[in-house]
DRENDREN-301239 format. One line per field, with one value per residue (C-alpha): residue number from 1; residue in one letter; x, y, z. Coordinates in nm, 3 decimals, always signed. Example, Ala and Ser with C-alpha at 12.3 -4.5 7.8 and 13.67 -1.06 7.14 Angstrom:
REM residues 2
num: 1_2;
residuo: a_s;
c1: +1.230_+1.367;
c2: -0.450_-0.106;
c3: +0.780_+0.714;
//
This chain:
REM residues 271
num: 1_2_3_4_5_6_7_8_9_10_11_12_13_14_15_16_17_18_19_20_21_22_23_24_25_26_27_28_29_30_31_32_33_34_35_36_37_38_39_40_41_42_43_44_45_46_47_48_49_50_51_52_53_54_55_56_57_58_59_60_61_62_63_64_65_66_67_68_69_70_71_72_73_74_75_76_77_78_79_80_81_82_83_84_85_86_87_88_89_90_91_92_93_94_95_96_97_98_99_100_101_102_103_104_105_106_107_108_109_110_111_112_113_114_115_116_117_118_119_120_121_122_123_124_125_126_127_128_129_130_131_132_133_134_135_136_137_138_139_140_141_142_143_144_145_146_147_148_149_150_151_152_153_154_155_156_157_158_159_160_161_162_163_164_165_166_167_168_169_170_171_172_173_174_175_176_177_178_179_180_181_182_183_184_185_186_187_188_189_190_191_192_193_194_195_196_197_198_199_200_201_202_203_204_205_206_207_208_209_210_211_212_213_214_215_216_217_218_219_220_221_222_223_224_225_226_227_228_229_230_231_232_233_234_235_236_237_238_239_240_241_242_243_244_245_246_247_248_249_250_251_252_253_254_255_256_257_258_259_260_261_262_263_264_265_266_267_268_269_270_271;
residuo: x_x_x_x_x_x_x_x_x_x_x_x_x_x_x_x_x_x_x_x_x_x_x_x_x_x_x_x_x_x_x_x_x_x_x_x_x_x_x_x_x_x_x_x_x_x_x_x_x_x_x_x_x_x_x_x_x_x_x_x_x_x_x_x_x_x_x_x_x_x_x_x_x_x_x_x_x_x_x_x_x_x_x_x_x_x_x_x_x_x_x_x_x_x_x_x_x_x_x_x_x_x_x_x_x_x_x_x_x_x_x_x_x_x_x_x_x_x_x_x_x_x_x_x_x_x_x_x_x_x_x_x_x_x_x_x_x_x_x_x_x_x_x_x_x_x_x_x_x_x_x_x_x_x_x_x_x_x_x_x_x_x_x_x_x_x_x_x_x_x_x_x_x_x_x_x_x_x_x_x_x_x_x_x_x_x_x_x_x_x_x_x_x_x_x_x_x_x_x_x_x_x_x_x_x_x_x_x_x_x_x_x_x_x_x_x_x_x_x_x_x_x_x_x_x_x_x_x_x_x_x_x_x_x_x_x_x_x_x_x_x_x_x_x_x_x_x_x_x_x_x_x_x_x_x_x_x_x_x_x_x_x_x_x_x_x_x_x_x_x_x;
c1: -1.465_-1.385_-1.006_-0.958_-0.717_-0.385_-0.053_+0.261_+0.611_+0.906_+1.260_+1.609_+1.884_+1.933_+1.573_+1.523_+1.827_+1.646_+1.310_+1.140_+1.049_+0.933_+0.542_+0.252_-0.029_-0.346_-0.569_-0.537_-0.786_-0.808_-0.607_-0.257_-0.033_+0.262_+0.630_+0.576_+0.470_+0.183_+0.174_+0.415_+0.463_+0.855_+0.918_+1.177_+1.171_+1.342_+1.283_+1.339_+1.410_+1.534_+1.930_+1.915_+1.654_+1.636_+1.427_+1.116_+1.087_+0.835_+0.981_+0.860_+0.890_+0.840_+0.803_+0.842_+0.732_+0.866_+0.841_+1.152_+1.253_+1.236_+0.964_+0.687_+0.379_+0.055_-0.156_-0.241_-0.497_-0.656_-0.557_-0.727_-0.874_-0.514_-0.319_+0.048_+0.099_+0.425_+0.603_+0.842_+1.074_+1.405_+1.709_+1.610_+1.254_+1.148_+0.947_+0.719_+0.495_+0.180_+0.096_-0.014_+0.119_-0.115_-0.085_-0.004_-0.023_+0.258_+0.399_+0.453_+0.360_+0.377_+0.341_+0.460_+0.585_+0.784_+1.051_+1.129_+1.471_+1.789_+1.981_+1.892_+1.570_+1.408_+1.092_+0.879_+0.615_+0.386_+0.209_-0.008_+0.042_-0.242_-0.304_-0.086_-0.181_+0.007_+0.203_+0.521_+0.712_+1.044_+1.239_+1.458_+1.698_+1.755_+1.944_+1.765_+1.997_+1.910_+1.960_+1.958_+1.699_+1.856_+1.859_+1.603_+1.731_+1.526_+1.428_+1.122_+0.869_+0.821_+0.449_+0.283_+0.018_+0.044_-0.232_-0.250_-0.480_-0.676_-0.704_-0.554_-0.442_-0.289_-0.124_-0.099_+0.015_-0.094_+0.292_+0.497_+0.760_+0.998_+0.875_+0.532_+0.181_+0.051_-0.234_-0.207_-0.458_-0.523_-0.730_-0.897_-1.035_-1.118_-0.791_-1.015_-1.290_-1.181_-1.478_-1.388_-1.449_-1.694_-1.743_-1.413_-1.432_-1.322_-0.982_-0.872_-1.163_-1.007_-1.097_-0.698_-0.323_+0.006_+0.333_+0.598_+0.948_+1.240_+1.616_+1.800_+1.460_+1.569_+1.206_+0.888_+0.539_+0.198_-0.062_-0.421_-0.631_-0.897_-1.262_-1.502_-1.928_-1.771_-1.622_-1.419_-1.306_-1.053_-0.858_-0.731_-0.419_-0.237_+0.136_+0.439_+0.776_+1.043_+1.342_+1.449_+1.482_+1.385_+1.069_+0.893_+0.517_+0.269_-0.111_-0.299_-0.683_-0.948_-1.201_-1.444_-1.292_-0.916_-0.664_-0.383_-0.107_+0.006_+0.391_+0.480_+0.881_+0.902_+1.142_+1.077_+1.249_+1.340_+1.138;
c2: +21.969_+22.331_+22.403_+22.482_+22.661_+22.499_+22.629_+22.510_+22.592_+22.511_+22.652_+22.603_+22.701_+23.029_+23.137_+23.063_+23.260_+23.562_+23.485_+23.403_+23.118_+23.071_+23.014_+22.863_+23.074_+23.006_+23.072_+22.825_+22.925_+22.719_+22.479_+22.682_+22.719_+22.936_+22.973_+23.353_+23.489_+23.650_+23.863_+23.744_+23.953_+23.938_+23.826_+23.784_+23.560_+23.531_+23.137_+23.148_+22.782_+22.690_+22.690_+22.311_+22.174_+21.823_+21.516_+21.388_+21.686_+21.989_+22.240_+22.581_+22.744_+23.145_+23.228_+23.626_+23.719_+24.035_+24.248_+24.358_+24.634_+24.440_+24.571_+24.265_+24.211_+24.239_+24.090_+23.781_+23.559_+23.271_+22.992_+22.638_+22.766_+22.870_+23.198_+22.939_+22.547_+22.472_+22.137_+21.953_+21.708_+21.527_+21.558_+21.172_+21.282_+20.997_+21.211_+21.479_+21.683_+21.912_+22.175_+22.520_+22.748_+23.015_+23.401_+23.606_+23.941_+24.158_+23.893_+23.647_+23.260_+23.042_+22.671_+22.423_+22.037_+21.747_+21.606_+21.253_+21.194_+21.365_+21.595_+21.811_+21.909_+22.128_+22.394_+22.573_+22.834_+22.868_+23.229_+23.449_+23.847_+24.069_+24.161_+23.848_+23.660_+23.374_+23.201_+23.328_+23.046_+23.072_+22.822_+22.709_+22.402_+22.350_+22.107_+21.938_+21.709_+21.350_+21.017_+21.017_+20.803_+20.521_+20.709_+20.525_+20.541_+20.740_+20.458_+20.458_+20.281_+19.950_+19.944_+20.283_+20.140_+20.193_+20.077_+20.326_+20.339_+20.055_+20.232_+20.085_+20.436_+20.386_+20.659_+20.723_+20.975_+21.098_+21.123_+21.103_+21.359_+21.664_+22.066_+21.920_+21.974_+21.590_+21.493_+21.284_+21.086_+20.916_+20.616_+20.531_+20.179_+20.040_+19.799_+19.473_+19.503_+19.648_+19.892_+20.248_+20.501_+20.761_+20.931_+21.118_+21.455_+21.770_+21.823_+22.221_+22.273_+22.060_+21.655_+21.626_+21.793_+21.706_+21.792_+21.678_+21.723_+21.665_+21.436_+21.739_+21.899_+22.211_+22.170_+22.187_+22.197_+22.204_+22.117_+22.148_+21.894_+21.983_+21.991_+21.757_+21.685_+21.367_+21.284_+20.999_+20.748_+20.948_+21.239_+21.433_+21.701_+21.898_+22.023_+21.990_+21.819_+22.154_+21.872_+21.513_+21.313_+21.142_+21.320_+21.199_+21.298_+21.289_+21.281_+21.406_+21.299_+21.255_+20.988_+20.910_+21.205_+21.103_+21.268_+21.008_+21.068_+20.842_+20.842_+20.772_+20.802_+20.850_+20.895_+21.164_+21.139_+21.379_+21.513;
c3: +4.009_+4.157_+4.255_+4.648_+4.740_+4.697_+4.902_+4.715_+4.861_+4.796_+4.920_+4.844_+5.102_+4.923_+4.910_+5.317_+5.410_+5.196_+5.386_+5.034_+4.888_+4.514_+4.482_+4.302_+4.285_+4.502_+4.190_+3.996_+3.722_+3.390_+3.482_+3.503_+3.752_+3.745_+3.969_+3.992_+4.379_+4.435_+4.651_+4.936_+5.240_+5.348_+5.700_+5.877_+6.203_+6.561_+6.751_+7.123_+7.327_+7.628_+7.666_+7.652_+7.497_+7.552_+7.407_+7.596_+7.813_+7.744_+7.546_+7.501_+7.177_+7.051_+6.713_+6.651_+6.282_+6.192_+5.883_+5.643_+5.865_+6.224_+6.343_+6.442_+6.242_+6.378_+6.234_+6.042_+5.782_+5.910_+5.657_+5.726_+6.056_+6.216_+6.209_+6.175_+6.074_+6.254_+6.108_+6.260_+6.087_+6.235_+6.015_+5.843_+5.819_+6.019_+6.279_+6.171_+6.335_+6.223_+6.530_+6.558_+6.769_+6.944_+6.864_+7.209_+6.957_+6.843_+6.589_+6.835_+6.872_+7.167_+7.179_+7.382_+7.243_+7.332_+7.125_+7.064_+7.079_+7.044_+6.713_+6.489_+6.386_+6.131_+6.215_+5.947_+6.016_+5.731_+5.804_+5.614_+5.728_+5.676_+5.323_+5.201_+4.897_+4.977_+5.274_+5.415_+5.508_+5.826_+5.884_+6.188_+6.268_+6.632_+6.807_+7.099_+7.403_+7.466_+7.341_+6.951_+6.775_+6.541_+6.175_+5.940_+5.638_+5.331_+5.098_+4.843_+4.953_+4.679_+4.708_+4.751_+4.977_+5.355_+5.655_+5.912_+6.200_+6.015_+5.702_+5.382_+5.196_+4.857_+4.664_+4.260_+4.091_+3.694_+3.614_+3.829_+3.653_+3.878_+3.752_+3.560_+3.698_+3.863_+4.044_+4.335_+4.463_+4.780_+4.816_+5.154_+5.212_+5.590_+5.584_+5.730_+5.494_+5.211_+5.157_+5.058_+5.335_+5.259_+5.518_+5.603_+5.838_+5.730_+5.892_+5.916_+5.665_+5.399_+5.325_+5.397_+5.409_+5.245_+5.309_+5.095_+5.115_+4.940_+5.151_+5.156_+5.340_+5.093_+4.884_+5.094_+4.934_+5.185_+4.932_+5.021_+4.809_+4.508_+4.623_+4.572_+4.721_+4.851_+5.162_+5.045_+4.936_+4.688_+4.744_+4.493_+4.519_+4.265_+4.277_+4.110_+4.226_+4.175_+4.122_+4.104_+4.386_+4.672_+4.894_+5.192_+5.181_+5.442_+5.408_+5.695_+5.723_+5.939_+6.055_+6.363_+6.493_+6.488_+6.273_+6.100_+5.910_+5.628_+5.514_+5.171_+4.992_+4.610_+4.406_+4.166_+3.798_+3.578_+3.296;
//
């Protein structure tokens, strides 16, 4: 089984206000990974809303990438088909949203979305400039208007086994341990028949997409998962936790042409 290419990032509230982030290498040859970036292009980013954003309404969002000095970036990789992955996750991490904003040209990226209910939200653009060996990652809270969704509080879950879209989708890990290399592997089974699902669809060119992150929302990791010649029923991704705690992960996969996302909390222990 041959690596793909694997995009861990994680972030604490120091790192985003530099615009860096610390990295795991996308080569991940022999089996070792390391915290050292490769290759990182600094950005720096501007976010333009409306005055007032405010829940269940349209809301049109700009994204302008700029380089060190302030002056916008041209151009950009295309990572997993898209020149940005834009995520969205309320303040409790009980919405989240995966969308991709469209490139107008001269660093900037339109898109338009609706949000849920009302408070504070957090945005992250994972880009790749030109030349980049890994992501940049930008970050943005914003406060949208509206009546506030009750908060659902951040428990781990008891049983890491979840139906969704009537797929039974149970998680496992190798060890389950904060700053150590893990696998983590999804199972898919069709949730009436237990029978494992073989024939999953490629979804951004990958058999799936995680994001994890941490209660604080300081660590995020986007993993993309090892590659195998079959199209189910297992999933396998590898990554490492950066610190103890609590994270809410999200796999992303797709079947008879419908993408679903499957939540999971863990709590992560220390080594």
């Amino acid at each position: 089984m041959k690596y793909f290419a694997v995009i861990f990032l994680l972030f604490s509230s120091v790192l985003l206000s530099a615009c860096n982030s610390i990295k795991v290498p996308k080569s991940m040859a022999d089996h070792k990974m390391s915290a050292i970036p490769t290759n990182v292009v600094p950005t720096q980013s501007a976010w333009i809303f409306p005055d007032h954003p405010k829940a269940k309404e349209k809301t049109p969002i700009s994204i302008l990438i700029k380089d060190k000095s302030g002056q916008p970036i041209k151009s950009f990789e295309t990572v997993h088909e898209k020149k940005m992955h834009l995520f969205i996750v309320s303040k409790d991490l009980a919405y989240f949203s995966h969308i991709h904003p469209k490139y107008k040209g001269n660093g900037q990226f339109d898109i338009t979305t609706t949000f849920p209910a009302g408070g504070d939200y957090k945005l992250i653009a994972d880009v790749t400039p030109k030349g980049g060996g890994d992501s940049s990652i930008e970050s943005h809270w914003q406060y949208v208007g509206g009546e506030a969704a009750k908060e659902v509080p951040l428990v781990p879950d008891q049983e890491l086994t979840k139906v969704v879209d009537g797929k039974k989708v149970s998680l496992t890990f190798t060890e389950l341990t904060a700053g150590k290399t893990l696998h983590m592997t999804f199972t898919i089974n069709d949730a009436k028949t237990n029978q494992p699902i073989k024939n999953l669809q490629p979804y951004l060119g990958a058999m799936g997409h995680t994001v994890a992150m941490s209660a604080d929302t300081e660590n995020y990791l986007h993993i993309h998962p090892m590659t195998t010649a079959e199209n189910g029923p297992i999933v396998i991704f590898m990554t490492i936790f950066p610190k103890p705690g609590i994270y809410k992960i999200w796999g992303q996969f797709k079947h008879n042409d419908k993408v679903f996302t499957v939540p999971f909390v863990i709590d992560v222990p220390k080594k």
